[in-house]
C-alpha positions, 0 to 999 in steps of 0.5 A, spaced: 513 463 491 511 468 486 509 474 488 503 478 485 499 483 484 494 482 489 499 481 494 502 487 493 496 491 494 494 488 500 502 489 503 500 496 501 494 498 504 497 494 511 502 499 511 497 505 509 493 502 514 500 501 519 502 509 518 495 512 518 494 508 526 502 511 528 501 518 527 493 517 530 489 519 525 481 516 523 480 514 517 475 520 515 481 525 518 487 521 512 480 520 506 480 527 507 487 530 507 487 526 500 481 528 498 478 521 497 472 518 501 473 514 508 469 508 503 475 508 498 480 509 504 477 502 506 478 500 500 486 502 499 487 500 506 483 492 504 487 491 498 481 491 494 482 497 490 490 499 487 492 505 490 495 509 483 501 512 484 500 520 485 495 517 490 501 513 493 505 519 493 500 524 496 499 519 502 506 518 503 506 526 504 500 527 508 503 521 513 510 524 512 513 517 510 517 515 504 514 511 498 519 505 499 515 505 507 509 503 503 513 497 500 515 493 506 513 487 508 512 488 516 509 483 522 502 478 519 506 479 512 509 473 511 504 470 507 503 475 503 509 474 501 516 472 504 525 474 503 525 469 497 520 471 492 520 471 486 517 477 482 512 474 476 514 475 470 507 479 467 510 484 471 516 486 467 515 490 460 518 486 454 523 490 450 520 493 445 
């Protein structure tokens, strides 16, 4: 199984989503520590919008998580993606 970019973002946002409902937080509380709206935070935690990588990292510290917690694979994720996977190669950069 490839694992794509979608997927990724949908493991991302389920972890977001994960992290933000163990430390007890709405979505209003965690959009406005990171100073975007509840709306956009719907959308990081769907999947639908890529999360960028300094946004990523201001959850983490808002969460007091590591970046790698947003990257695991948890319950309800096996069809998102498994053990086995292999990463699509339009992912890796060619040397240039």
């Amino acid at each position: 199984m490839r694992v794509t970019a979608g997927q990724i973002d949908r493991i991302i946002g389920c972890n977001i989503r994960r992290r933000r409902l163990a430390r007890g937080m709405t979505q209003q509380e965690l959009a406005s520590d990171i100073g975007v709206s509840f709306q956009q935070l719907q959308k990081y935690e769907a999947g639908t919008n890529r999360v960028s990588a300094g946004m990523l990292f201001r959850i983490s510290v808002v969460l007091g998580v590591s970046l790698y917690a947003f990257f695991e694979a948890g319950p309800g994720d096996e069809n998102q993606l498994d053990n086995e996977a292999e990463v699509d190669p339009s992912f890796r950069q060619s040397d240039r």
